[in-house]
C-alpha positions as a printed NumPy array, in Angstrom:
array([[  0.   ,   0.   ,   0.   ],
       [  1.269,   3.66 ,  -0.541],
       [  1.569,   5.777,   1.735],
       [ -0.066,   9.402,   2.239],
       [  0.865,  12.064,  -0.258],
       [  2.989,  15.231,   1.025],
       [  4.568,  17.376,  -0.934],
       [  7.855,  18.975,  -2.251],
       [  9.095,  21.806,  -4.396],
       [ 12.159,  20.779,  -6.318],
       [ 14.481,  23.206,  -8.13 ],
       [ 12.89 ,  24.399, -10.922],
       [  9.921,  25.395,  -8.664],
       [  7.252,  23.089,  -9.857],
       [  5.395,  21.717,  -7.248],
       [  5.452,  17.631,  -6.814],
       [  2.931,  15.135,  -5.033],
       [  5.257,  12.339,  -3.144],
       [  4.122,   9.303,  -2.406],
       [  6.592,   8.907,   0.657],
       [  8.247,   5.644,   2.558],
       [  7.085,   3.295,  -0.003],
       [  9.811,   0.486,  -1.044],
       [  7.149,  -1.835,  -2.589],
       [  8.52 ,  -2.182,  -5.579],
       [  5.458,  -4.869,  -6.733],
       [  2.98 ,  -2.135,  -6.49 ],
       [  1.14 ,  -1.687,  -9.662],
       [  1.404,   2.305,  -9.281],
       [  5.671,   1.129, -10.165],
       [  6.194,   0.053, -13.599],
       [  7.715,  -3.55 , -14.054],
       [ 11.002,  -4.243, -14.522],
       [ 12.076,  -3.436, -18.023],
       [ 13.515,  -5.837, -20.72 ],
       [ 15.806,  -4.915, -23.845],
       [ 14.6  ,  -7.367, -26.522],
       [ 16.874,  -5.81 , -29.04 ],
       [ 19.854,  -4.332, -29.615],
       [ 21.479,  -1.544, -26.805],
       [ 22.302,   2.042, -27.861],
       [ 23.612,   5.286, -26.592],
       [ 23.538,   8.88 , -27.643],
       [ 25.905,  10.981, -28.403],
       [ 25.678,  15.053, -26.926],
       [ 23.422,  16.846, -29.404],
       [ 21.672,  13.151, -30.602],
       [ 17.857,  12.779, -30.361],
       [ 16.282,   9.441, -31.361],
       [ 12.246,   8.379, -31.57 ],
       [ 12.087,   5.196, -29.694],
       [  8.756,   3.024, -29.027],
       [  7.537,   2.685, -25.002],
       [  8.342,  -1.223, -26.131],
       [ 12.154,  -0.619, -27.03 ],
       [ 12.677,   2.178, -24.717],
       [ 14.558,  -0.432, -22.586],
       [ 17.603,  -0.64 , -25.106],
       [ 18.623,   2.877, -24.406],
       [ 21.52 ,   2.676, -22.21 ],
       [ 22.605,   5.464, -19.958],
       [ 25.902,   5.602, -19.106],
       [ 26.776,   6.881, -15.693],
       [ 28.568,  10.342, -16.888],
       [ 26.324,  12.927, -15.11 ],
       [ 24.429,  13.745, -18.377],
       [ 21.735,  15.546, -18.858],
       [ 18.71 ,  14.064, -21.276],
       [ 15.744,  15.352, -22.237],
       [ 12.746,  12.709, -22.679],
       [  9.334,  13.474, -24.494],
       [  6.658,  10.537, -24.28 ],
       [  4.442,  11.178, -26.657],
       [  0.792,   9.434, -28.209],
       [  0.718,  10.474, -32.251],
       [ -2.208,   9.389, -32.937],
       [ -6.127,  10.877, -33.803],
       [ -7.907,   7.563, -33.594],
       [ -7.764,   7.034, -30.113],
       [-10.633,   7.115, -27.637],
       [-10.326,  11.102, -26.37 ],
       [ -9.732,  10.079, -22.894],
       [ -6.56 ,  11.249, -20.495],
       [ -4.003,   8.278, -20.064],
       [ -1.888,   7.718, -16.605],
       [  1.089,   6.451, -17.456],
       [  4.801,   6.418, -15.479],
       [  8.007,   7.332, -16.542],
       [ 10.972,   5.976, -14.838],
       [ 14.803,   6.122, -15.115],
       [ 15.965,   2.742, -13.115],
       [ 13.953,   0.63 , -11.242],
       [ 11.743,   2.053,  -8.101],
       [ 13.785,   2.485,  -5.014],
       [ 12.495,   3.113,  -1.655],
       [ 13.047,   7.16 ,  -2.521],
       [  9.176,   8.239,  -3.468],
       [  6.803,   8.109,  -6.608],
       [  6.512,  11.669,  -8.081],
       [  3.267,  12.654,  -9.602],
       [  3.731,  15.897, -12.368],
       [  1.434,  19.02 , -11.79 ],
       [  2.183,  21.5  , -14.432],
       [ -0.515,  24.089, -13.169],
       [  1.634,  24.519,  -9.596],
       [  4.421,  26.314, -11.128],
       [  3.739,  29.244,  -8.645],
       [  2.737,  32.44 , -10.455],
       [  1.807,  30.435, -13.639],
       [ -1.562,  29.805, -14.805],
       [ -2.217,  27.889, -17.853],
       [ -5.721,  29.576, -18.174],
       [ -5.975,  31.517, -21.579],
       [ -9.048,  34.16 , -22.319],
       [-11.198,  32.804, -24.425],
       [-13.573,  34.984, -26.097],
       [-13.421,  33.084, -29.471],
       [-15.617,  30.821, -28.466],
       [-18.538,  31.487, -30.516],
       [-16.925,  31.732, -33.695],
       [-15.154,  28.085, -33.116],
       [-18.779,  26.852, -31.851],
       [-19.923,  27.903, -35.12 ],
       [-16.821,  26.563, -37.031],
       [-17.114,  23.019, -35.386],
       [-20.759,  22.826, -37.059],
       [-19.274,  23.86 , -39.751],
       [-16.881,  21.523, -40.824],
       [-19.908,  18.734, -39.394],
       [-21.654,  20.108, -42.005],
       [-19.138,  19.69 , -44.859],
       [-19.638,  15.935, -44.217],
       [-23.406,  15.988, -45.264],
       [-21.852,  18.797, -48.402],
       [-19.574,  16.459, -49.658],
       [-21.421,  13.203, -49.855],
       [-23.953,  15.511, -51.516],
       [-20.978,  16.492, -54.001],
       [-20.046,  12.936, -54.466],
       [-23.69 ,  12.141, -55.655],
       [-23.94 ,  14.513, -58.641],
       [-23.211,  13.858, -61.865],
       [-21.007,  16.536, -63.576],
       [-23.685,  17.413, -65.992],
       [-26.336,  18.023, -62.568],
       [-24.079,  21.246, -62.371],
       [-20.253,  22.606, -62.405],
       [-18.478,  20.482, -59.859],
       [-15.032,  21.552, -60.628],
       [-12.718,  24.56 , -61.217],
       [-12.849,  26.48 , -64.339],
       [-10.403,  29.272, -63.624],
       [-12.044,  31.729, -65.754],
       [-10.784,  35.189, -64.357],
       [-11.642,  36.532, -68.095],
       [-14.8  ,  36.927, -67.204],
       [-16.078,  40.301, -67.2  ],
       [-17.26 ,  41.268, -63.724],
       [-21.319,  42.666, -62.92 ],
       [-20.971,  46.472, -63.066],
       [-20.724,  48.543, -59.784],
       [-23.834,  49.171, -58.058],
       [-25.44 ,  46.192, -59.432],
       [-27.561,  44.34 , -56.583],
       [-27.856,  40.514, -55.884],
       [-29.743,  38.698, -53.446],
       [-28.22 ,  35.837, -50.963],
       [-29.541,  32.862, -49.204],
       [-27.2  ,  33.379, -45.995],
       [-27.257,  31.116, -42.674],
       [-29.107,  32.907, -39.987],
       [-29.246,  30.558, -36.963],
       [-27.48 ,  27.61 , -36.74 ],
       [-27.848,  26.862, -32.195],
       [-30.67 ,  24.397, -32.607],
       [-32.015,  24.498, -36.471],
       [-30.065,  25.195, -39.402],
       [-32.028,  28.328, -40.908],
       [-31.282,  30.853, -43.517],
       [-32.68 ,  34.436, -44.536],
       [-32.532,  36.107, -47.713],
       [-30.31 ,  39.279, -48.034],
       [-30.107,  41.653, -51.125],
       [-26.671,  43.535, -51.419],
       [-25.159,  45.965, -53.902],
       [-21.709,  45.1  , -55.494],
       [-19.289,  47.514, -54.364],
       [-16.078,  46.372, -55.673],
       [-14.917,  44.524, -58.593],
       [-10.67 ,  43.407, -58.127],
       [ -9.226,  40.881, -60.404],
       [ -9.958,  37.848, -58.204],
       [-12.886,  39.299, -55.674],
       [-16.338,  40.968, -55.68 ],
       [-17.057,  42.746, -52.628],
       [-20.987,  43.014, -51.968],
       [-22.393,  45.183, -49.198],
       [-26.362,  44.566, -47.325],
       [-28.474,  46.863, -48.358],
       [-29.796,  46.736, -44.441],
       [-25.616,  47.152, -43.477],
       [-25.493,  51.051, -41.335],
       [-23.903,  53.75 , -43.602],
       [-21.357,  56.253, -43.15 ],
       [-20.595,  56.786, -40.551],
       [-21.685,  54.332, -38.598],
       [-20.216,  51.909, -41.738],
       [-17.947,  51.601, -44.128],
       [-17.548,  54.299, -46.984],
       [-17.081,  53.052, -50.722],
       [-12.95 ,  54.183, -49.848],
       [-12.85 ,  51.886, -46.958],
       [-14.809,  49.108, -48.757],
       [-12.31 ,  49.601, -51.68 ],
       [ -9.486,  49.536, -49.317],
       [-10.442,  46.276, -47.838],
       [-10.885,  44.748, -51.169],
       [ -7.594,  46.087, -52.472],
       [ -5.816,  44.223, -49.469],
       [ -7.9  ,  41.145, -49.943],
       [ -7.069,  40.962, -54.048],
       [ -3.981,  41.945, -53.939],
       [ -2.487,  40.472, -51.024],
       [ -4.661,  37.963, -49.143],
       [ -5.807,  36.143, -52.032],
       [ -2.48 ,  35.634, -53.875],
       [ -0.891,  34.473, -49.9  ],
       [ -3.823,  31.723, -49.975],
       [ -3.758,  30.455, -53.725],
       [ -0.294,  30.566, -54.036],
       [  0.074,  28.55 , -50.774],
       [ -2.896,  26.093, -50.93 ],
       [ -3.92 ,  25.677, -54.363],
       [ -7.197,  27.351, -56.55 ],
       [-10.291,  27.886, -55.245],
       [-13.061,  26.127, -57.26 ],
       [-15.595,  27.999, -59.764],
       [-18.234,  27.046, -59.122],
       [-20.242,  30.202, -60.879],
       [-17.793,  30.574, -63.416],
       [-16.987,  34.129, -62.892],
       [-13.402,  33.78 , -61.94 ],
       [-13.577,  35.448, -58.178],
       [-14.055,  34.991, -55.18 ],
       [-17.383,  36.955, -53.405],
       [-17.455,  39.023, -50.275],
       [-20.705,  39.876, -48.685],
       [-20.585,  42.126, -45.744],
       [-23.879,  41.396, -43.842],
       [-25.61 ,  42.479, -40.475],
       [-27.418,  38.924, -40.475],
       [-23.746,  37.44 , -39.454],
       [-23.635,  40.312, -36.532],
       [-26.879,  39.248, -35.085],
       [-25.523,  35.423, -35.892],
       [-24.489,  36.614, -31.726],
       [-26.383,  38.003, -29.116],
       [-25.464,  40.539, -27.175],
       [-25.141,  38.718, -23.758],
       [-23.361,  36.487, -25.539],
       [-20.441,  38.738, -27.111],
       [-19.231,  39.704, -23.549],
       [-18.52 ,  35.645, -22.701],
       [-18.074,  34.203, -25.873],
       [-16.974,  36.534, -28.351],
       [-19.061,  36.346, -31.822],
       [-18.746,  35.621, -35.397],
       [-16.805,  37.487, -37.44 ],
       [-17.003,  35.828, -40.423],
       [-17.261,  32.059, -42.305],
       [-17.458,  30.019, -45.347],
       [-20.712,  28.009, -46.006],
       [-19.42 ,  24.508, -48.111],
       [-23.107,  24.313, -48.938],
       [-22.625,  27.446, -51.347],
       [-19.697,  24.658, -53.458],
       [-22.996,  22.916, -54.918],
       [-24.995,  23.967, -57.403],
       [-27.336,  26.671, -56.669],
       [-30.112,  24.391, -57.366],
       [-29.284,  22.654, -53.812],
       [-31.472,  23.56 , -51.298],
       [-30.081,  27.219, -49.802],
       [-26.547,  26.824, -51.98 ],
       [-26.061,  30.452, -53.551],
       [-23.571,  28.156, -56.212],
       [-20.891,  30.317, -55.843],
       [-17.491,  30.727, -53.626],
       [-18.174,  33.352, -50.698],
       [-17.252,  34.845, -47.856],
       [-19.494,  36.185, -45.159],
       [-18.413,  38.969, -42.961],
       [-19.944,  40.765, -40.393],
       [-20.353,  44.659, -40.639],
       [-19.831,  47.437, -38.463],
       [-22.489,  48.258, -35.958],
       [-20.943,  51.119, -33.553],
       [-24.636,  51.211, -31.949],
       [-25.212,  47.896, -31.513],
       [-28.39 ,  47.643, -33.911],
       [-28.084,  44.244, -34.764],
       [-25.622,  43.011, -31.958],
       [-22.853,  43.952, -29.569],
       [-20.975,  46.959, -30.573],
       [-18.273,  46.714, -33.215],
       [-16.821,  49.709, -34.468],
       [-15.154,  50.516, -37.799],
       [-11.973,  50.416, -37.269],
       [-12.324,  47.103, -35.31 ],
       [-14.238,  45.447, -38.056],
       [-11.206,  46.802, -40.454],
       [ -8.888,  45.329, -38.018],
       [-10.196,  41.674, -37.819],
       [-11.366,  41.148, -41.034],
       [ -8.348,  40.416, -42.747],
       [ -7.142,  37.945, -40.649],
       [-10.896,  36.227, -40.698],
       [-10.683,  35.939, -44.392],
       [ -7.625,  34.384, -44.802],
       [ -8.3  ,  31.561, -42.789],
       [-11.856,  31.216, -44.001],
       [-10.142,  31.33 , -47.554],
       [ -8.038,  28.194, -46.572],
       [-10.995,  26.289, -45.525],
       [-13.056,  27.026, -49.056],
       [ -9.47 ,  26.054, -50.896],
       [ -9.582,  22.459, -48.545],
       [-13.17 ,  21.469, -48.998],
       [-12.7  ,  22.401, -52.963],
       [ -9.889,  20.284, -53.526],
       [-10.537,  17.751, -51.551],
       [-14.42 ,  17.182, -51.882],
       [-15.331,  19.233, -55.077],
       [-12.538,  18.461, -57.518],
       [-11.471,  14.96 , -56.051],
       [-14.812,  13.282, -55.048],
       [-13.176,  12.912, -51.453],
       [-14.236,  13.852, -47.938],
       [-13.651,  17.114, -46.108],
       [-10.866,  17.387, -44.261],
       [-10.305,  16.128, -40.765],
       [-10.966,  19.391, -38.17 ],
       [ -7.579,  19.373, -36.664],
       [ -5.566,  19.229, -39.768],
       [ -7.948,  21.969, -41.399],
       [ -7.804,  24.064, -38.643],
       [ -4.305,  24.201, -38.624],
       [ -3.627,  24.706, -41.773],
       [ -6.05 ,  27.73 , -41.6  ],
       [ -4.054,  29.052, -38.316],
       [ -1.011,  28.513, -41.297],
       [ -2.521,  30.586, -43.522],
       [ -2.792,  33.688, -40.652],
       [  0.523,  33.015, -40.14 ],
       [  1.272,  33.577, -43.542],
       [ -0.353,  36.665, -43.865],
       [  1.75 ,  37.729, -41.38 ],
       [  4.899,  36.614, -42.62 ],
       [  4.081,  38.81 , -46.055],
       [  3.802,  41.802, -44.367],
       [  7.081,  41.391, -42.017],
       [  8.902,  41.048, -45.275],
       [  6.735,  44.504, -46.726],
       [  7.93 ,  46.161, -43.241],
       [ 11.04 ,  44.989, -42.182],
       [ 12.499,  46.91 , -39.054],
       [ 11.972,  49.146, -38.026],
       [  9.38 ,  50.529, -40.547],
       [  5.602,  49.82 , -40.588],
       [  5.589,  49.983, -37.044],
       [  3.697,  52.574, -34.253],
       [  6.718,  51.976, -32.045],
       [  9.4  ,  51.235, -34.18 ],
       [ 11.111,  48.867, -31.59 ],
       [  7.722,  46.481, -31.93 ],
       [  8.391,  43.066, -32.954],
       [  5.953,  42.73 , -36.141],
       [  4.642,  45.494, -37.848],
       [  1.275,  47.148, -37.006],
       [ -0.321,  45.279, -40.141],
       [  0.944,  41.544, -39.071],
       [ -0.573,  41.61 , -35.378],
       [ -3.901,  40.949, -36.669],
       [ -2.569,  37.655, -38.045],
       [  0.199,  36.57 , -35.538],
       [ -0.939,  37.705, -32.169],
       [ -3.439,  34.385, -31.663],
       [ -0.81 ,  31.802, -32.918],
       [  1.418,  32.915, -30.857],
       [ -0.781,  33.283, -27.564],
       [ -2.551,  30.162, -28.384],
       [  1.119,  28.211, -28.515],
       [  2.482,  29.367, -25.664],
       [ -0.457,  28.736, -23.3  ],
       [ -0.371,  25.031, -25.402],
       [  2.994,  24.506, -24.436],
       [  3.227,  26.301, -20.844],
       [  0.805,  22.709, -20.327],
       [  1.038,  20.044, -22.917],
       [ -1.284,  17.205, -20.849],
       [ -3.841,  19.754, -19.627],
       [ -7.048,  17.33 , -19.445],
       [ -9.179,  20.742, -18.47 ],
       [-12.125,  20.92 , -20.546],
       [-11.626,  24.526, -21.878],
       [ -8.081,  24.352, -22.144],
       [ -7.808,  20.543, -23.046],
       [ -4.339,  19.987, -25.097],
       [ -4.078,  17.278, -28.124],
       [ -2.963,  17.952, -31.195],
       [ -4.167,  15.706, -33.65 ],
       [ -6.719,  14.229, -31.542],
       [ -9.544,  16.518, -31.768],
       [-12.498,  13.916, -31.937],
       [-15.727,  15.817, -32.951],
       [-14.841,  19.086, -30.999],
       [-13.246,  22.266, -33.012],
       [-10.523,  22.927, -30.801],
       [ -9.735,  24.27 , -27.894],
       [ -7.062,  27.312, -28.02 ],
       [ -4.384,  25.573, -26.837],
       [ -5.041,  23.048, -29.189],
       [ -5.002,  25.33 , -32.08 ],
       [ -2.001,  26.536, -30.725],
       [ -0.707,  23.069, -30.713],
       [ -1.171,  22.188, -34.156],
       [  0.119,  25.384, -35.333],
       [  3.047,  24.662, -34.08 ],
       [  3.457,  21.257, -36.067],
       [  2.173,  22.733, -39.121],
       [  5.34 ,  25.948, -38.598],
       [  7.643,  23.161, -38.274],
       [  6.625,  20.849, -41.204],
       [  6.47 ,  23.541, -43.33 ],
       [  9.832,  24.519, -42.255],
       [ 11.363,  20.902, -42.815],
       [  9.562,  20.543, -46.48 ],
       [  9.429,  24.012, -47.394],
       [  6.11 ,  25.583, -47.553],
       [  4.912,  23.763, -50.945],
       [  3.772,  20.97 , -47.951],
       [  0.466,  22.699, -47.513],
       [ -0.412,  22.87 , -51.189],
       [  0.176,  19.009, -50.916],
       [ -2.348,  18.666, -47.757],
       [ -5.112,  20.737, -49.547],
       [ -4.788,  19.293, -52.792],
       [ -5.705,  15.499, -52.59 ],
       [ -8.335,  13.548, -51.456],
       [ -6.706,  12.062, -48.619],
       [ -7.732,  13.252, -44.86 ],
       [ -5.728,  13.335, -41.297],
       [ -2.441,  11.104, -40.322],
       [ -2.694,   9.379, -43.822],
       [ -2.451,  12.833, -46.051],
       [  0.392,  14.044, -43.906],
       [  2.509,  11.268, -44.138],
       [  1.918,  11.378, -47.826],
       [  2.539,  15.1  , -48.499],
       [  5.287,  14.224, -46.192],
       [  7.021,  10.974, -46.968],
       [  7.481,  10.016, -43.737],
       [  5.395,   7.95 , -41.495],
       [  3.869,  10.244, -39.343],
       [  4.789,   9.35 , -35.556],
       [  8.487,  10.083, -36.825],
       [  7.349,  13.548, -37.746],
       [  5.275,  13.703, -34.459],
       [  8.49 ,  13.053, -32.118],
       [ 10.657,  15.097, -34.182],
       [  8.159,  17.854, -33.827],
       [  7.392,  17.177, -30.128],
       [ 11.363,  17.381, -29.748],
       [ 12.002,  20.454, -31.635],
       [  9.772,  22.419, -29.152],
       [ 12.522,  22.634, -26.997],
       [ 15.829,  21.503, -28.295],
       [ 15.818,  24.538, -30.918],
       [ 17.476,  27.295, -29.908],
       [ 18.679,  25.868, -27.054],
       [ 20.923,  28.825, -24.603],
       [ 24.146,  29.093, -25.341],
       [ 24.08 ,  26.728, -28.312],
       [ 24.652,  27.621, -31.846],
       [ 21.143,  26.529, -33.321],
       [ 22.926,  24.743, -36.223],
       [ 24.625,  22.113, -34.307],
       [ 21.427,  20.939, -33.341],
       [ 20.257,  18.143, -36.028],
       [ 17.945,  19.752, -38.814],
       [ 15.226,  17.742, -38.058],
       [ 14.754,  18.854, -34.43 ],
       [ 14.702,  22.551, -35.331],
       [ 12.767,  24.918, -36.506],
       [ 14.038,  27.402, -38.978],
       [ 11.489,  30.38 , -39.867],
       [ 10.909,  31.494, -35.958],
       [ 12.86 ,  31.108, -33.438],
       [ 10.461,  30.15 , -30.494],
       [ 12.533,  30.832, -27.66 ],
       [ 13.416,  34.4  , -28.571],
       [  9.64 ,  35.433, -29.49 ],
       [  8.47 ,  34.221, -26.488],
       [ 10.927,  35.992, -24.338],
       [ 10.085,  39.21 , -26.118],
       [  6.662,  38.766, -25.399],
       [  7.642,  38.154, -21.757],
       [  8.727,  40.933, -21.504],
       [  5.989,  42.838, -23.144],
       [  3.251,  41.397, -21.965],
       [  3.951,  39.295, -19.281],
       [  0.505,  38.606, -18.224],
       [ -0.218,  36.545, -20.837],
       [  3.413,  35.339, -21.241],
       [  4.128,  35.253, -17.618],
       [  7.673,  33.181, -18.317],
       [ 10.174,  33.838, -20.849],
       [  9.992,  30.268, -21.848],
       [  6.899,  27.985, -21.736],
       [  7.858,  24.103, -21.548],
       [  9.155,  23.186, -18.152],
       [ 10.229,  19.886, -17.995],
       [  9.244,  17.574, -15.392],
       [ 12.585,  16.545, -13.204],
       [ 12.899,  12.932, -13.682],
       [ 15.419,  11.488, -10.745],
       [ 16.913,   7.332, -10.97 ],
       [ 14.737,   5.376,  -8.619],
       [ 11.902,   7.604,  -8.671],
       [  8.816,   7.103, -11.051],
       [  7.136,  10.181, -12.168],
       [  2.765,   9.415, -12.838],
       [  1.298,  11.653, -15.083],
       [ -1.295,  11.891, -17.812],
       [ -1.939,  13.332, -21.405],
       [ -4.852,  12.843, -23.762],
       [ -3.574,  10.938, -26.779],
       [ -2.21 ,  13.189, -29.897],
       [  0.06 ,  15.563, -27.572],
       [  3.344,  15.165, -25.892],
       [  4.998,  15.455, -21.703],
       [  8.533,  16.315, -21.212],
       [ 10.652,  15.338, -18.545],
       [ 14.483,  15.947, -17.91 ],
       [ 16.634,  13.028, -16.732],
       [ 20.338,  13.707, -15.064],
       [ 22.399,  10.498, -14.696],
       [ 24.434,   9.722, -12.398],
       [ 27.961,  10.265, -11.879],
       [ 29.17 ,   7.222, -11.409],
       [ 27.569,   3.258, -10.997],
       [ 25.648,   1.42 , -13.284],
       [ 23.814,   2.609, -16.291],
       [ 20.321,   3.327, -16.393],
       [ 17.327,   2.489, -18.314],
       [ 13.934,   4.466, -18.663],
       [ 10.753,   3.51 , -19.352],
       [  7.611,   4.507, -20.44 ],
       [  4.384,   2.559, -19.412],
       [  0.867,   2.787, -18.451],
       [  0.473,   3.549, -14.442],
       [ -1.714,   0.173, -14.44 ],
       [  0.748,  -1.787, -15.251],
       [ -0.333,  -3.074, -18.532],
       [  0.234,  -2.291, -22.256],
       [ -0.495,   1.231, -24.038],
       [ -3.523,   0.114, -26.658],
       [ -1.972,  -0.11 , -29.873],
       [ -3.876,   3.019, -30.986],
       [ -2.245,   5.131, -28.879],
       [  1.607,   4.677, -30.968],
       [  3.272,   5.219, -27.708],
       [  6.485,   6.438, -28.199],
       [  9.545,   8.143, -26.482],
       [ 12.037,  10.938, -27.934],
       [ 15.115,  11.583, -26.049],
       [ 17.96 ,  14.058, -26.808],
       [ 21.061,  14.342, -24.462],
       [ 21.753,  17.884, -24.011],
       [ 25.597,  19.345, -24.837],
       [ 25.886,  20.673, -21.506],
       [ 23.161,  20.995, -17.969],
       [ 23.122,  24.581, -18.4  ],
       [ 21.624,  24.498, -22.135],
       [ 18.94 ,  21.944, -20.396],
       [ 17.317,  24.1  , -17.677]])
C-alpha cells in the first residue's frame, strides 16, 4: 500500500505530489522491470532518437552525469479522447518516493488563456460537421447536374458597380439550421474578388464608406488572395466568374447576441461549403463566398463593433476562411473525397494567418511599418500573428492539460473544433513541417483527397509518428541557450521562428499573458523515482533526466500507471535528446 501524499518543491519550482516511505517495488502504481529485446544504444551530446515505449529499454545510460531530455508522446487521432496515466521511470523504483507531475503549480503560472473566441469556433465546429453531409452531396452529382469543378475563368467580365444581388445566408445555426434572404449591392470589382455590401448594413458613418470598402478589397485581391492560392492551391468555380465573393452582412452580426459577445466573443465571419454545390441545392447560392460581419458602432443588430475594429479583424478572418473554401474544394469538389479532418484543417487555416503575417514582415522589415518602431511585427501583421502565438504558448506552458476549456491534443480533436491551446498546438506542427519541407507541404495537404495522419505522411514521406516526435522534440531543443542553433540536427529545429526568442520578447511585453520567458518546463525525472502523469492521446509530456555520476547505467521507461500495455492506438512512443551541456537543459 502507498503511503499518504505530502509534498515537495524541487528546483525548478514546480510543485510535486510524493508518495513517501514506499519500497514496494510490486505495487502496480511502479512500472515492471524493463527488458531490452533488441539491440542496446547510446547517444551521443546533441543526438535525439524516436524510440517506441516497447524498445525504450535498449537505451543505455551511461553513468557520466548527463543531462537528457525525454518526451513521451501518443501520435495518434484515432484514439478514444480520454486522459491516459502512465509512469516514466529512469531505473527501477527504489524506496526514494513516486513523483506525480502538476504542471498548473508552477507558482505564479496559470495555464488559463481568455477565451472569447468561443462562438466563432462553436460555429466553425458545425461547420466543418456540415461539410460531411456537403460532400457526400458532391459525391452524388453527376457533372452534368451542375459545375463540380474549377474552371479558372478570371476573363470573365465582372457585374458592373452598383449592381444588386440577393443571398440565401445562414441565420441561426444553435438548434435548427435556418437561412434568410439578403439583397446587397456590389461595391467592388478586383481581379480575383467581388465585394458586396447589405443593403440593411449602417452607412457612413456608422459603416464603411465606398474608400474603406475599396481599401479592404484592395488588401484582400492583392495580397490575401495571392498568400492563400499561391500557398494552398485554386479555389473552385463554381459560378464561373473567376472570383471569389465578399458579402458584408448584419445577419452574421446578429448570428451573436449581445449577452453572448461579452462571454463568448461572436462571429466574425465564415465560409458556407453548402454554397460549393450547385445553386439548385437547397439554400446553396452556387458560388465561392465569404461572409463577414459589418460594423455596428450602436449595436443595432448586436454587440458593438466599431469601424476600425471590423477593419482590423477582417483580414485575418478571411484568410483563414479562404483556406478552408481552398480544402473542402480540392478535396471534396474536384477529387470526389471527404472534407478534411478538423484538426488538420484548422491548422492549416491558423497557417494561412501566419502567412499573412509573414508577407507583411517582409513589406515592413524593421523598423518601418511599425507605431513603435522597436515592436516586434509590424502594425499590419498583429492581426494575423498575435493568436498563434498566444494560443502556442499557453499550449505549451501545459502540454497534458485534461481541463475541458483548455484541453491539449494535437491531432486528436475527436468531434470538438478545438480548444485554443489546441489550435495553438497544431500550429506549431504545421510551422515546423512547413519549415522541414518548405512551404509547398500545404499545397500538398489541400490538394488530394486524402484526410488526417494518412495525407500528412503522404505530403510528407514520412510515417507520421516520426514527424510527431521530431516535432514534439524540436519544441525545446531549438534554440537551445548558449548553443549555436545549427549544431542541433535539422530535423529537431525549426528554422522560420525562433520560439525561444519570441516568447521571451513577449515576456517581456506582456507578461501577463506570457508570464515566463519560456513555456515548456520539464518535469525533473530522478533514478529510482517514477514520475505518474497523464496526457490525452495526440500531444506530448517532457521530462528531464540527469544520470548519475558514477555506478551502473540506467534504463527508462515509459508505461501505463496500471501496469499493462499502451492500446496499440495510442503509438506510444519516447524521444530523447542528451543535451551538450546541464546549463543548455534548464
Amino acid at each position: 500500500m502507498r503511503s499518504s501524499v505530502c509534498t515537495l518543491t524541487v528546483g525548478t519550482g514546480l510543485l510535486v505530489a510524493l508518495a513517501a516511505c514506499s519500497s514496494d517495488s510490486t505495487s502496480p502504481n511502479v512500472p515492471p522491470p524493463a527488458t531490452c529485446t533488441g539491440a542496446s544504444f547510446t547517444l551521443a551530446p546533441l543526438e535525439g532518437r524516436i524510440v517506441a515505449a516497447a524498445d525504450l529499454p535498449c537505451l543505455s545510460i551511461p553513468a557520466d552525469g548527463g543531462t537528457y531530455v525525454i518526451v513521451p508522446q501518443f501520435p495518434t487521432a484515432t484514439a478514444p479522447l480520454s486522459p491516459v496515466n502512465f509512469t516514466v521511470a529512469a531505473g527501477a523504483a527504489t524506496s526514494a518516493r513516486i513523483v506525480t507531475a502538476s504542471r498548473r503549480a508552477i507558482p505564479g503560472v496559470s495555464g488559463a488563456i481568455s477565451d472569447l473566441g468561443r462562438a466563432q469556433r462553436d460555429f466553425e465546429r458545425k461547420l466543418r460537421q456540415r461539410e460531411r453531409a456537403a460532400a457526400a452531396a458532391a459525391r452524388g452529382m453527376s457533372p452534368a447536374s451542375g459545375p463540380l469543378a474549377s474552371r479558372a475563368r478570371a476573363d470573365v467580365a465582372a457585374p458592373p458597380v452598383g449592381s444588386s444581388r440577393t443571398f440565401h445566408v445562414l441565420s441561426d445555426f444553435s438548434s435548427t439550421t435556418q437561412y434568410k434572404l439578403d439583397t446587397a449591392t456590389l461595391k467592388y470589382v478586383g481581379s480575383h474578388l467581388l465585394i458586396y455590401q447589405s443593403k440593411n448594413a449602417p452607412s457612413s458613418p456608422n459603416g464603411f464608406t465606398d474608400a474603406q470598402i475599396a481599401a479592404i478589397g484592395n488588401t484582400f485581391d492583392q495580397d490575401l488572395y495571392t498568400v492563400d492560392v499561391a500557398t494552398f492551391g485554386s479555389p473552385t468555380d463554381i459560378d464561373g466568374n473567376g472570383r471569389v465573393i465578399v458579402l458584408l452582412s448584419p445577419i452574421i452580426n446578429s448570428l451573436t447576441d449581445r449577452t453572448s459577445c461579452q462571454t463568448q466573443g461572436y462571429i466574425a465571419g465564415f465560409f458556407d461549403a453548402v454554397d460549393l454545390l450547385p445553386n439548385t441545392y437547397q439554400n446553396s447560392n452556387g458560388a465561392e463566398i465569404f461572409y463577414a460581419l459589418v460594423p455596428d458602432p450602436t449595436a443595432q443588430f448586436s454587440c458593438v463593433h466599431n469601424i476600425e475594429t471590423v477593419g482590423q479583424i477582417t483580414p485575418a478572418t478571411f484568410i483563414h476562411e479562404f483556406q478552408h473554401m481552398i480544402s473542402f474544394g480540392q478535396h471534396a469538389i474536384m477529387r470526389g473525397g471527404n472534407e478534411e479532418d478538423a484538426w488538420l484543417n484548422e491548422g492549416m487555416s491558423h497557417i494561412a494567418e501566419e502567412l499573412g503575417s509573414r508577407f507583411y514582415e517582409h513589406l515592413y522589415p524593421p523598423p518601418t511599418g511599425r507605431t513603435n518602431p522597436a515592436q516586434l511585427f509590424p502594425d499590419s501583421s498583429e492581426g494575423f500573428i498575435s493568436g498563434d502565438l498566444s494560443n502556442s504558448y499557453h499550449f505549451l506552458l501545459d502540454p497534458t492539460s485534461t481541463d475541458a476549456s483548455d484541453l491539449a491534443s494535437v491531432s486528436n480533436w475527436g468531434d470538438g473544433d478545438g480548444t485554443l491551446v489546441q489550435r495553438g498546438g497544431v500550429w506549431l506542427f504545421l510551422r515546423w513541417l512547413g519549415d522541414q519541407q518548405d512551404s509547398m507541404v500545404y499545397g500538398r495537404l489541400d490538394q488530394t483527397s486524402l484526410t488526417g495522419i494518412p495525407n500528412v505522411a503522404n505530403a510528407a514521406g514520412t510515417q507520421f509518428a516520426t514527424l510527431f516526435g521530431e516535432y514534439a522534440l524540436a519544441l525545446y531543443v531549438d534554440s537551445l541557450p548558449g548553443i549555436p542553433r545549427a549544431s542541433i540536427p535539422p530535423q529537431f529545429r525549426y528554422s522560420s521562428r525562433n520560439l525561444r526568442a519570441l516568447y521571451a520578447r513577449e515576456n517581456q511585453v506582456d507578461p501577463g499573458d506570457f508570464p515566463v520567458a519560456f513555456p515548456i518546463a520539464p518535469t525533473p525525472l530522478a533514478v529510482g523515482s517514477p514520475v505518474q502523469a497523464s496526457m490525452y492521446p495526440g500531444t506530448m509530456d517532457f521530462f528531464l533526466l540527469t544520470a548519475p555520476a558514477s555506478g551502473a547505467a540506467t534504463t527508462v521507461s515509459f508505461s501505463p500507471t496500471s501496469g499493462n500495455s499502451f492500446s496499440r492506438t495510442l503509438n506510444a512512443q519516447v524521444t530523447v535528446f542528451k543535451c551538450p551541456s546541464a546549463a543548455a537543459c534548464q
